[in-house]
Residue, then its C-alpha position, 0 to 999 in steps of 0.5 A: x436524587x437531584x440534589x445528591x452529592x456526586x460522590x453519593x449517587x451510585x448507591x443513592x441510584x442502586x437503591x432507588x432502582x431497587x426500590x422502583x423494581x420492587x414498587x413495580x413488581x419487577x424484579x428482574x428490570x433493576x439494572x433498567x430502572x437504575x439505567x433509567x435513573x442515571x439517564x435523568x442525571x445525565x440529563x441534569x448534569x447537561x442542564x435538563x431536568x428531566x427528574x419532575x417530567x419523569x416522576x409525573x409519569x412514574x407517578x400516574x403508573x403507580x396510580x394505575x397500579x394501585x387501581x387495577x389496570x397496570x398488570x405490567x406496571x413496567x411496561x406501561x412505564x416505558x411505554x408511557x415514558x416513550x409516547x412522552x418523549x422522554x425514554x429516547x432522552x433518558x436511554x438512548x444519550x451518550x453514555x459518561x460517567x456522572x458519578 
């Protein structure tokens, strides 16, 4: 996502947001996991790659899922992305237009 051209990123970011509610079986929280996303190219367009810190995240409640324990698989990654610091980062910046 990074890398994707900024003329590319709205529907690069839709479909990723998809696809994350629908691995997270959280259909109705698209608009959050796209929101989510748009934060982290924010961030990147300022020169802080927030894209591997928030993957570690994603990645260990995706774990956490295939194991059994997330019965909210998005809820815990919020809640995880919060104790790491990183939802204020990603959701609570200003808000301009990066695609």
């Amino acid at each position: 996502m990074k890398f994707c051209a900024r003329k590319d990123r709205r529907e690069f970011v839709g479909r990723a947001g998809e696809t994350l509610a629908r691995v997270l079986r959280d259909p109705g929280s698209v608009n959050l996991y796209r929101a989510l996303l748009w934060g982290a190219l924010r961030q990147l367009d300022r020169g802080v790659d927030l894209f591997e810190p928030l993957w570690k995240v994603l990645e260990r409640v995706l774990v956490d899922l295939q194991e059994g324990f997330a019965k909210k698989p998005g809820a815990l990654l919020i809640a995880r992305l919060r104790q790491a610091g990183l939802w204020a980062e990603l959701m609570e910046g200003p808000m301009y237009r990066v695609a």
